[in-house]
C-alpha positions in Angstrom: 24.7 16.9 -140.8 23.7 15.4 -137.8 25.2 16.1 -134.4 25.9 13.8 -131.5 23.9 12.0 -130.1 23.5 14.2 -127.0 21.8 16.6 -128.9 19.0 14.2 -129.8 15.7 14.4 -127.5 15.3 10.7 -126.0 11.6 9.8 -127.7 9.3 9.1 -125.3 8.9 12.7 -123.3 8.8 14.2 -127.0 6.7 11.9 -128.2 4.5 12.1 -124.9 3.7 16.1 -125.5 3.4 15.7 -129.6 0.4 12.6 -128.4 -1.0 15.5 -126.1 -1.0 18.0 -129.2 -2.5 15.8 -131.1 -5.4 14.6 -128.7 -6.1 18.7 -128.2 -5.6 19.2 -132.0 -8.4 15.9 -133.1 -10.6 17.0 -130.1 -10.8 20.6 -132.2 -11.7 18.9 -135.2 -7.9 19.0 -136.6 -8.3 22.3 -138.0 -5.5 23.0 -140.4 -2.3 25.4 -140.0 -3.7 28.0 -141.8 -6.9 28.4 -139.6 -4.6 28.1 -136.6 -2.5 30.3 -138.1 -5.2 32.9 -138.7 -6.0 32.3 -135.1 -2.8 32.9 -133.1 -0.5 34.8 -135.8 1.5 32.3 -136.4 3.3 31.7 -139.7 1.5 28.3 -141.0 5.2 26.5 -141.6 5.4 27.5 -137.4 2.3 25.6 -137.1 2.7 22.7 -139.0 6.3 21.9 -137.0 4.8 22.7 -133.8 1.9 19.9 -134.2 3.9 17.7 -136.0 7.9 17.8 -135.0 10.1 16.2 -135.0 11.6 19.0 -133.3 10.7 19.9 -130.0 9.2 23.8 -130.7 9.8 26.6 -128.5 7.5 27.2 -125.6 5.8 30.4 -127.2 4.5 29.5 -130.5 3.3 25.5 -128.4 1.5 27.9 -125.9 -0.1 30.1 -128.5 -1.4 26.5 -130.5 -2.3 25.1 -126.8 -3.9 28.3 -125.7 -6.1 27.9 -129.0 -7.0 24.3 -129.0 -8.5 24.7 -125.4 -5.4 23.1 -123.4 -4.7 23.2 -120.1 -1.3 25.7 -120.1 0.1 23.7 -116.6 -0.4 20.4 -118.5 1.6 21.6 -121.9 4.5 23.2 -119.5 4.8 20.3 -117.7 5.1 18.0 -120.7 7.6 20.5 -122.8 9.9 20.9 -119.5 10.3 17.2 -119.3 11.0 17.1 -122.9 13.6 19.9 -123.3 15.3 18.8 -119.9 16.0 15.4 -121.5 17.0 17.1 -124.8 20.0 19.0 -123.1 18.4 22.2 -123.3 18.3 22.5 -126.4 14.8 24.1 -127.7 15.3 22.6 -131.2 16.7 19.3 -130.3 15.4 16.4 -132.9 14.2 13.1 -132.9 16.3 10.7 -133.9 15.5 9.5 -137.7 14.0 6.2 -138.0 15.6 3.7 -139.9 13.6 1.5 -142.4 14.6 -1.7 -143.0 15.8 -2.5 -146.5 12.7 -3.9 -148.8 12.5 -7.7 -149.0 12.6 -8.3 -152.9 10.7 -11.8 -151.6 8.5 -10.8 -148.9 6.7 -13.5 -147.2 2.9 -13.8 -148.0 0.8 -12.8 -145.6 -1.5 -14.9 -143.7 -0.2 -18.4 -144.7 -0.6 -21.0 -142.3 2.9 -23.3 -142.9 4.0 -21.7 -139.5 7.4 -20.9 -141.2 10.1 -19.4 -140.0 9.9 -15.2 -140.9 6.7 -15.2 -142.0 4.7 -12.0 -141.0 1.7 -12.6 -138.5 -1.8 -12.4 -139.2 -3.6 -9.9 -137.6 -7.5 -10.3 -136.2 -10.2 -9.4 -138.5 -12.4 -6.2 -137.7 -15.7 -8.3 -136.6 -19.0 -6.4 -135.3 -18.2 -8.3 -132.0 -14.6 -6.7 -131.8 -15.8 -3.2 -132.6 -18.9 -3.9 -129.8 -15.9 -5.1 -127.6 -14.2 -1.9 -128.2 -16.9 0.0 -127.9 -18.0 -1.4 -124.2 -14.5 -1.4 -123.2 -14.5 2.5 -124.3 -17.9 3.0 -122.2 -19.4 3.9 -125.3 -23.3 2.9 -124.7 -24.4 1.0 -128.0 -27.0 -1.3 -129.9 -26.7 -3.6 -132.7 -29.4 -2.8 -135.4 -30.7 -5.5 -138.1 -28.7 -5.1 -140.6 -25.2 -5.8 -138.5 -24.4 -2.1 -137.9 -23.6 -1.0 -134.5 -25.8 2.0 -133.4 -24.2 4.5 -130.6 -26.2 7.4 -129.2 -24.7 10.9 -128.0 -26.4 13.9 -126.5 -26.8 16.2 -129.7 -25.8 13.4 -132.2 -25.7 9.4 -133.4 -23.3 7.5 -135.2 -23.3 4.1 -136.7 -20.2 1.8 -137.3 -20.7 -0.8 -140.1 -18.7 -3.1 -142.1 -18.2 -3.1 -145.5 -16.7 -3.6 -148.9 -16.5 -7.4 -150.6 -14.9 -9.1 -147.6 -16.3 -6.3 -144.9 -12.4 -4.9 -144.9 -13.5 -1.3 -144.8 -14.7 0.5 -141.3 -17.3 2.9 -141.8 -18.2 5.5 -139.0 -21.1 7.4 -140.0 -22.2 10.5 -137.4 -25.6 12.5 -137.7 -26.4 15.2 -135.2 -30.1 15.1 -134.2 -31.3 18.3 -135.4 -31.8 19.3 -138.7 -32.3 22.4 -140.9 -35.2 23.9 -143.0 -34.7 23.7 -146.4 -34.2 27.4 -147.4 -31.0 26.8 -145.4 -29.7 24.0 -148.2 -26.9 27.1 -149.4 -26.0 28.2 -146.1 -25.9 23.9 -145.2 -23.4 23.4 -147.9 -21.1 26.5 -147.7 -20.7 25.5 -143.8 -19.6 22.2 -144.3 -17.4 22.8 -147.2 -15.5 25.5 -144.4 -15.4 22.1 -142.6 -13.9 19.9 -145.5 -11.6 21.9 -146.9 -9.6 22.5 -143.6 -10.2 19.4 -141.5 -8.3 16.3 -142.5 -10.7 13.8 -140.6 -14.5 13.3 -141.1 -16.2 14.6 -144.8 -19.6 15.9 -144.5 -22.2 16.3 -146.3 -26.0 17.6 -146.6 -28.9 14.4 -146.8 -32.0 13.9 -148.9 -34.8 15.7 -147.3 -36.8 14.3 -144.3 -40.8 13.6 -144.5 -41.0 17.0 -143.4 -38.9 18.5 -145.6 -35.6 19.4 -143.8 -32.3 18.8 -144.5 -30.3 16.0 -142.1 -26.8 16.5 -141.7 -23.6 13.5 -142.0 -19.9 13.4 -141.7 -18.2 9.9 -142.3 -15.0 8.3 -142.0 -13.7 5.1 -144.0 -11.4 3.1 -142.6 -9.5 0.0 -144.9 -8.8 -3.0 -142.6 -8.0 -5.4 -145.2 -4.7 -6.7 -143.2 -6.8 -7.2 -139.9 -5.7 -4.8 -136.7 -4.4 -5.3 -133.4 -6.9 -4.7 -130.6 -5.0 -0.9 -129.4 -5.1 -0.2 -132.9 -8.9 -0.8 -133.6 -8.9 1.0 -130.2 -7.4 4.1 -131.2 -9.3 4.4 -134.6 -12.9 4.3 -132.8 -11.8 6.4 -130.0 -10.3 8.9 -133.1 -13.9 8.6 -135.0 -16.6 9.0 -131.9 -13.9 12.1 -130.9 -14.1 14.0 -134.3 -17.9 12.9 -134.6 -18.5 15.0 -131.4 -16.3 17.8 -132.4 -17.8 18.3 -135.6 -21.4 18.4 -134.1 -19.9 20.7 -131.6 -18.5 22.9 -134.3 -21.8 23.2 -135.7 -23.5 24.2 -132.7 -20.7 27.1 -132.2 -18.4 28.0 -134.6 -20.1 27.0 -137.6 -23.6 28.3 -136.5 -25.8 26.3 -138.7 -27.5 24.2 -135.2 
């Protein structure tokens, strides 16, 4: 049963330090509880609660996950005080449960233009120009090829974002780091990026056709549906989420995964 509502956490300092977990967590390359549990002797059910609520977690096992995501220890403090001073005090204090409407069993169509009353807006379309848009307002250098893809450029990496699908509904975010390996590496390629796939939730890799020169290029990609359109912080937060996890991943390959 729930308590009174004193002992519920107000949402937005909660929800401020679980955005901050995540941001560390995606910047990591979302490794999952198991590998972070390996990592900081944490039971994996710990883990998963601390990165994901809704209850506010107790200042040890957030500063072991922090500690191991790379973030800044003053900056998680800072964000859990404020949190568990709003929630009373009280270390395990919970969100309150959202409520869900009950479902329509006539739900207005979607995009109709009779302008009546209740019907659900239409949201933009994802156009090349709004992901360029996004993209510039981002700082994200970038070029537009032939073909309609946009074309960005990183230090050890590139990435192209395209359209596609019958009705270009579906975002694609394709990321290849520069570098490449020789071919007698092809096991070694596949066993390292399978370590990536099977504990990383964003981003699925895989090992290219051979060059002209015979070695092996390297790709992780993202899909995206967009069928119903997105709002501009939406489309926002889904290229900042790819380019992020792009970077991570060739980063990962550089150090932990030691295949660059």
């Amino acid at each position: 049963m729930v308590g009174n509502d004193s002992a519920h956490a107000p949402e937005a300092p909660v929800r401020a330090l679980f955005a901050a977990l995540a941001r560390l967590h995606q910047a990591r390359g979302a490794p999952g509880p198991d590998a972070i549990a390996a990592a900081t002797a944490l039971p994996p059910d710990t883990v998963e609660a601390v990165l994901h609520g809704p209850r506010l977690p107790h200042w040890e096992a957030l500063a072991a996950i922090g500690a191991h995501l790379g973030g800044d220890r003053e900056d998680l403090l800072r964000l859990w005080v404020a949190a568990r001073d709003v929630a009373g005090g009280r270390p395990a204090a919970a969100l309150r449960p959202r409520v869900w409407p009950e479902p329509n069993p006539d739900p207005p169509r979607r995009g109709s233009r009779s302008g009546g009353a209740g019907l659900a807006p239409e949201l933009p379309r994802v156009t090349v120009e709004r992901l360029c848009a996004t993209l510039t307002a981002q700082g994200v250098h970038h070029l537009r090829d032939g073909n309609g893809s946009v074309v960005t450029l990183w230090e050890r990496h590139a990435a192209i974002f395209a359209l596609e699908g019958p009705a270009d509904e579906i975002l694609l975010i394709r990321a290849r780091p520069h570098a490449t390996v020789p071919a007698d590496w092809t096991d070694r390629a596949y066993r390292v990026l399978n370590e990536w796939n099977h504990s990383r939730r964003f981003l699925k890799t895989y090992v290219g056709d051979p060059t002209h020169d015979g070695r092996l290029p390297l790709y992780g990609e993202m899909q995206i549906p967009f069928g119903a359109g997105a709002h501009d912080a939406q489309l926002a937060e889904w290229v900042d989420c790819a380019a992020g996890v792009a970077a991570a991943w060739v980063a990962w390959l550089y150090d932990d995964g030691g295949l660059l």
